[in-house]
Each structure stands twice: as structure tokens, then as C-alpha cells.
C-alpha positions as CSV (number, residue, x, y, z in Angstrom):
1,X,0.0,0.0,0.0
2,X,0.9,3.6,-0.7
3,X,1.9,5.6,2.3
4,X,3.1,9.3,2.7
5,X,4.9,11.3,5.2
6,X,3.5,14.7,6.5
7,X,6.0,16.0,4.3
8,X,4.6,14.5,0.9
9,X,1.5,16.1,2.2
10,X,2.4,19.6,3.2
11,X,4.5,19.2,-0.7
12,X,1.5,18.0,-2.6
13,X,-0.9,20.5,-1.0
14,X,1.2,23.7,-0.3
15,X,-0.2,23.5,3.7
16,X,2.2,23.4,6.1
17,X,2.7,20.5,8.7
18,X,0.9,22.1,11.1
19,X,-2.5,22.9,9.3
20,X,-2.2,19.4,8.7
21,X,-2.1,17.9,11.6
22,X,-5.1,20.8,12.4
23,X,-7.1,18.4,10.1
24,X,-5.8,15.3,12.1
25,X,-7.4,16.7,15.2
26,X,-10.6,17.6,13.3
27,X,-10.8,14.0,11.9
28,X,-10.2,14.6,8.5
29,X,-7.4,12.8,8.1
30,X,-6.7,9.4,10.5
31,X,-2.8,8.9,9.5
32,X,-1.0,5.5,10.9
33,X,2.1,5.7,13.1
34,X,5.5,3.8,11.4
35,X,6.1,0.7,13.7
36,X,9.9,1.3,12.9
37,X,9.9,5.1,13.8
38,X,6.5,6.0,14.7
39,X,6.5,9.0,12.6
40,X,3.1,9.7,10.9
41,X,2.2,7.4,7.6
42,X,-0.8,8.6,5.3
43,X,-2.7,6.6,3.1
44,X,-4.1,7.5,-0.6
45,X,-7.8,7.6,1.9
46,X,-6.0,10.5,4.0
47,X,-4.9,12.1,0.6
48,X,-8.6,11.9,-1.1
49,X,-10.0,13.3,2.4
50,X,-7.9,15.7,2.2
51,X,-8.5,16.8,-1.1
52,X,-12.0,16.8,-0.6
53,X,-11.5,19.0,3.0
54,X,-9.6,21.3,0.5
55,X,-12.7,21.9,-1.7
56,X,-15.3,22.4,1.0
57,X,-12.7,24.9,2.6
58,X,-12.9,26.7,-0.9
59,X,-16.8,26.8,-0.5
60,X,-16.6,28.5,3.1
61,X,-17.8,25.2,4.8
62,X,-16.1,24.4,8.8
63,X,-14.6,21.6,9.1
64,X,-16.9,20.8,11.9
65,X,-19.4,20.1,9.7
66,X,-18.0,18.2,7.1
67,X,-18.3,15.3,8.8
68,X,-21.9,16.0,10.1
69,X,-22.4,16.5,6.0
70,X,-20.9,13.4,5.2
71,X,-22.3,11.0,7.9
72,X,-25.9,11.4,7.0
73,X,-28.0,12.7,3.6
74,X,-24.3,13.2,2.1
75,X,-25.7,13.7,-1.7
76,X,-28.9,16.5,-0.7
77,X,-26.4,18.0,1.9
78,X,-23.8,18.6,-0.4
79,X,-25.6,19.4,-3.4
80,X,-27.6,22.0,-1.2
81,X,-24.0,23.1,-0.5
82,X,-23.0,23.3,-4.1
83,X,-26.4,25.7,-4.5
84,X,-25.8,28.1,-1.9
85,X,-21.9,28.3,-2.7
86,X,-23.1,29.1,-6.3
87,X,-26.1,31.6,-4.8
88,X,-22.9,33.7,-3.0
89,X,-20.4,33.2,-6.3
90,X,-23.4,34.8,-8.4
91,X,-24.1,37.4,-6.1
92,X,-20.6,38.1,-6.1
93,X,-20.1,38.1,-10.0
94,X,-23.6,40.8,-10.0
95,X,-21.8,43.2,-7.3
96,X,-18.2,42.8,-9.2
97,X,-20.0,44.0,-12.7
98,X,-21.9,47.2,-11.3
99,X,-18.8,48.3,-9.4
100,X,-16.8,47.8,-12.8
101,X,-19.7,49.7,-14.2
102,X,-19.1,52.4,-11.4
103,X,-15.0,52.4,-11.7
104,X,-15.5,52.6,-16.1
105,X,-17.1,56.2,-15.1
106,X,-15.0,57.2,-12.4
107,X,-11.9,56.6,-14.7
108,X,-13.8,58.2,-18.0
109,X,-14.5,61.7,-16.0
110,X,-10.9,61.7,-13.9
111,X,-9.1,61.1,-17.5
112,X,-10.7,63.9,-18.9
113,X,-10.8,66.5,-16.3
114,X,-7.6,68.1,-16.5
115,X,-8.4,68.5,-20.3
116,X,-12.2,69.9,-19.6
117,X,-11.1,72.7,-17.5
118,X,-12.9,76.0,-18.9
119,X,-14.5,73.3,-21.6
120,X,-18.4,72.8,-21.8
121,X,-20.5,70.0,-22.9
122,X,-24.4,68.9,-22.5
123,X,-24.6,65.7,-20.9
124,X,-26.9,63.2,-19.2
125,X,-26.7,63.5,-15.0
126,X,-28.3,60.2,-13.7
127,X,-30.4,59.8,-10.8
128,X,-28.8,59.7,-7.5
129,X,-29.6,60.3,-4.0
130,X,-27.8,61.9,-1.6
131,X,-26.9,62.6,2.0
132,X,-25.9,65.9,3.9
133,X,-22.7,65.8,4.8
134,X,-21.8,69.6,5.9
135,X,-22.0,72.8,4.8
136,X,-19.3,75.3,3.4
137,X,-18.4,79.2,2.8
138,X,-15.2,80.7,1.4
139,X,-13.4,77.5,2.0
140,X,-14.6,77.4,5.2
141,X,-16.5,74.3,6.7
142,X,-19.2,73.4,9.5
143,X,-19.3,70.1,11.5
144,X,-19.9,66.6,9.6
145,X,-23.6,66.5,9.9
146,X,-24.0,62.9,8.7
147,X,-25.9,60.9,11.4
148,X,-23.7,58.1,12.8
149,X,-25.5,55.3,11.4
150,X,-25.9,56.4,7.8
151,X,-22.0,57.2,8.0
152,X,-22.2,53.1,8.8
153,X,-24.0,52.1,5.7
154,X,-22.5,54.7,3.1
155,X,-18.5,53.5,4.7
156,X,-19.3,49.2,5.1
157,X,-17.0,47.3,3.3
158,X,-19.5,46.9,0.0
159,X,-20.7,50.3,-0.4
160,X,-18.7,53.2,0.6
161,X,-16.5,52.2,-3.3
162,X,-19.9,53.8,-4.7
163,X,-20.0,57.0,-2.5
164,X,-18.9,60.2,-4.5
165,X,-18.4,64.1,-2.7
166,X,-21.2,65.9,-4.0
167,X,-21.5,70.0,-3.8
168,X,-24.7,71.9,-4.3
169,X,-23.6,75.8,-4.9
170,X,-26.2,78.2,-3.3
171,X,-26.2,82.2,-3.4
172,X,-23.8,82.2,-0.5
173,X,-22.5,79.0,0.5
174,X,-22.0,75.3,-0.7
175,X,-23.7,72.0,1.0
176,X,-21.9,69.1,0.4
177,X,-23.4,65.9,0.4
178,X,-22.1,62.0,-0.1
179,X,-24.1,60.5,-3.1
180,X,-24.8,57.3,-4.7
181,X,-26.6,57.0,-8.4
182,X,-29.9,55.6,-8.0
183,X,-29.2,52.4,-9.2
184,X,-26.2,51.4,-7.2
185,X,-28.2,52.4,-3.9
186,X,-31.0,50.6,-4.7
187,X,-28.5,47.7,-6.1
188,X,-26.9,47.4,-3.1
189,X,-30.0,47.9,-0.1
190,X,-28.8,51.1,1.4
191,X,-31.2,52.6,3.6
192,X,-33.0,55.9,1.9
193,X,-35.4,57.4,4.5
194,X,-32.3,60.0,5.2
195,X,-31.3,60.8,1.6
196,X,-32.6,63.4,-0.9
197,X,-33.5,62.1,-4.3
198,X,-32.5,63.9,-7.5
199,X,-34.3,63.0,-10.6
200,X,-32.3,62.4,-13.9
201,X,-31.7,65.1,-16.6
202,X,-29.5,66.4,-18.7
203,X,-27.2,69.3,-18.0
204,X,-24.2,72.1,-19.2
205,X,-21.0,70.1,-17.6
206,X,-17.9,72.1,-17.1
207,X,-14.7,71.0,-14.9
208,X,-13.2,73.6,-12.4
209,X,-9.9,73.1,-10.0
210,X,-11.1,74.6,-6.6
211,X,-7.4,74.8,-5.7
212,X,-5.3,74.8,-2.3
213,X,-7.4,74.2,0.4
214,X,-8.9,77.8,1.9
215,X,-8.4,79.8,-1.7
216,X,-11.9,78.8,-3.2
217,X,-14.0,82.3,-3.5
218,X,-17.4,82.1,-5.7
219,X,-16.0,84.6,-7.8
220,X,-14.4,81.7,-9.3
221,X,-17.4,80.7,-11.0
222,X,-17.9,83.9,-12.7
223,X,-17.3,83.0,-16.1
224,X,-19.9,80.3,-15.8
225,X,-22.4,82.7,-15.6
226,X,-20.6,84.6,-18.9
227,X,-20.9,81.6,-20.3
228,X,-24.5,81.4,-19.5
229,X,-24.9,84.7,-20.9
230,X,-23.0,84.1,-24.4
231,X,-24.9,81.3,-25.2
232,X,-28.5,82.6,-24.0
233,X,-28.9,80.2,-21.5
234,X,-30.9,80.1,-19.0
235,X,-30.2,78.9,-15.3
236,X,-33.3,76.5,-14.0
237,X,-31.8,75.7,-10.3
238,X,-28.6,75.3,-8.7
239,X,-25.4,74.8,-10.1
240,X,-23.9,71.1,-8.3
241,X,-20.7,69.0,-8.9
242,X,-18.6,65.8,-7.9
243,X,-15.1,65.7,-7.0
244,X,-13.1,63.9,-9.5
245,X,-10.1,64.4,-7.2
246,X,-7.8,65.9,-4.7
247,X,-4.0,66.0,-5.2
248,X,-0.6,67.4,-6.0
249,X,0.5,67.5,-9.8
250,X,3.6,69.5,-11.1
251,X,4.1,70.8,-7.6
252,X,0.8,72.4,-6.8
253,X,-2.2,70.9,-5.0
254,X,-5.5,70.6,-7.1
255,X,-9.1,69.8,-6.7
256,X,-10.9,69.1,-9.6
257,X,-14.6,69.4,-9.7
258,X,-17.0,68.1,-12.6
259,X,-19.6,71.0,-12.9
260,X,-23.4,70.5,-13.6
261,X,-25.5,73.2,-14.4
262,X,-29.0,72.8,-15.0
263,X,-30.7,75.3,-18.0
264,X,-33.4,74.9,-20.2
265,X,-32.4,73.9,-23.3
């Protein structure tokens, strides 16, 4: 009969000795002891077990209960295993394509913002809602006014990649909100009774770099409304943005901000 050492195990499998013998003393493996040294022998059984306690590790099942799984209704157990493990790998595969969705946009706007700067296009804003976060004037900012437990849900570990910085610009001072497009929020079952809803539309986008922190005045947005005027455009609400970014290039500190302004066209 074939027999292997823990060696040949921990070789074959890439564990080391002692996760090994960690399935020993969970039962999953019931190695021999050498009569002539009484080191630890293995047969091909140990290695299948093994093999098979490798694959239900892979599907997130303990190794307490592979032996409950195996020692009665083995075939509907497992194969109600094999379901759910598929359930979590689908649902995994459906989150994985809206945040490539999310990161294909991010990327699109952040290339293209340096280059937009003083640039203006129409374009399509989607629905989103949105959370206050604090308020703003001059460069000057009040307390995070975010309640604790939507800060909870925005910032878990399957949302908070979705969260942009949002800025509503009022006659004399800016709220800033966090904000989700409609259909990652609702993808993804974060709570809404706190958030403001903005329908979609479409919009004059424009890019602006607010600059160092504290040097932001509103007479930076002054050729916006010349703009405006050029074109014979007419303002329907307030003017709102979303940070692309926030960061040092060619030795001075920038933060760009993607511009939508809301006329009747």
C-alpha cells in the first residue's frame, strides 16, 4: 500500500505540517504511526479526504461540519451546498459588474478632467440620492452632519466604493453631500429614509480646480455665468458638482470638480 509522510502532504498541498495535523485533530485525516519510527504514515484515503476538505474549505464550509455533511444525507447535503456556494459566487459576479460599471465612469470623468477645464458639454446627470454631509463658505467648513449610522452604511465594506463628494452651490455657500446614483443604492440595499432624491436630466458640464485648500472664493465661477450669458442660456436651479479628485500635480495641489449646471435647453 501507498503511504506518505507529513511531508509529501504539506508538498502536494502547499499547507504546512501544522494545518495538517489541524485536520488530524478535526478528523479529517486518520494517519498511521511507522512501527519502525513511529512517525506519521498517510494513506491514498488521508490524501482523497484531504483533497475533498480542501474543496469544502474553498466553499466557506467548517470543518466541523464536514463530517456531520458526510455522515448522513451526504448527496442533498452537499448538493444543497454546491447551490448556496453558487447563490454567494453569483451574487458576487452581479456586485463585481456594477462596481466595474461604477470604476468605467470614475476613470472616463478623472481622464478627462484636466483637459475639460474651462471646456463645456451637455450631458446626461443620472439619478442619484444623496446625504448631507456639511455645509461650506469661502473654504470654510461646518461640522460633519451625517448621522452616525448612515456614515455606517455609506463606509461598510460593499458600499462606501460607490460614495462620490457631492457640492450643491447656493447664493452664498455650498452643501456638500455624499451621493450614490440611484441604481447602485438601490442595487446594493442602502437605507434611503435620510437621503434626498434627484431625478435624472441632462445638463451644461464644465470641470473647475477649486485649488489649495482655503483659496476657493465664488467669484471663481464667474465665467460660468458669462458663459450662460453668451450662449443665452438660461439657469433652472442650482449649479452642483462631484469631486473627481484631490491632489498634488507639477508641484501644486488641485481639486478638480465636474460641474453640472442645470438650464433649459
Amino acid at each position: 500500500m501507498q503511504t506518505y509522510r507529513i511531508s509529501d502532504l504539506s508538498r502536494l498541498f502547499g499547507l504546512s505540517s501544522e494545518m495538517i495535523r489541524y485536520y488530524e485533530k478535526q478528523g479529517v485525516i486518520q494517519p498511521q504511526r511507522d512501527p519502525e519510527n513511529g512517525y506519521r504514515i498517510y494513506s491514498s484515503f488521508d490524501v482523497f479526504n484531504l483533497l475533498e476538505a480542501s474543496l469544502y474549505k474553498a466553499m466557506d464550509i467548517r470543518l466541523g461540519d464536514i463530517e456531520k455533511m458526510k455522515s448522513s444525507d451526504y448527496m442533498s447535503g452537499f448538493t444543497e451546498t454546491l447551490k448556496q456556494y453558487r447563490q454567494r459566487k453569483s451574487d458576487e459576479i452581479s456586485y463585481n459588474m456594477i462596481l466595474l460599471e461604477h470604476l468605467d465612469a470614475m476613470i472616463a470623468r478623472n481622464e478627462c478632467a484636466v483637459h475639460n477645464q474651462g471646456n463645456y458639454w451637455i450631458a446626461h446627470t443620472p439619478a442619484s440620492y444623496r446625504f448631507r454631509m456639511c455645509e461650506s463658505k469661502e473654504d470654510t467648513y461646518s461640522k460633519i452632519m451625517t448621522p452616525e449610522s448612515v456614515m455606517k452604511s455609506l463606509f461598510s465594506a460593499s458600499v462606501r466604493q460607490f460614495v462620490d463628494s457631492a457640492v450643491e452651490f447656493s447664493d452664498d455657500h455650498e452643501t456638500w453631500y455624499f451621493s450614490l446614483e440611484k441604481k447602485y443604492a438601490e442595487s446594493l440595499g442602502v437605507p434611503l429614509e435620510q437621503a434626498e432624491y434627484t431625478g435624472e436630466r441632462n445638463e451644461l458640464y464644465t470641470v473647475i480646480d477649486m485649488g489649495e485648500p482655503h483659496t476657493f472664493r465664488r467669484k471663481n465661477l464667474t465665467h460660468i455665468r458669462e458663459y450662460l450669458s453668451e450662449h443665452h442660456y438660461d439657469l433652472s436651479g442650482k449649479i452642483t458638482g462631484i469631486i473627481c479628485g484631490r491632489g498634488t500635480d507639477n508641484g501644486h495641489f488641485h481639486r478638480y470638480i465636474e460641474l453640472h449646471i442645470p438650464i433649459r435647453l
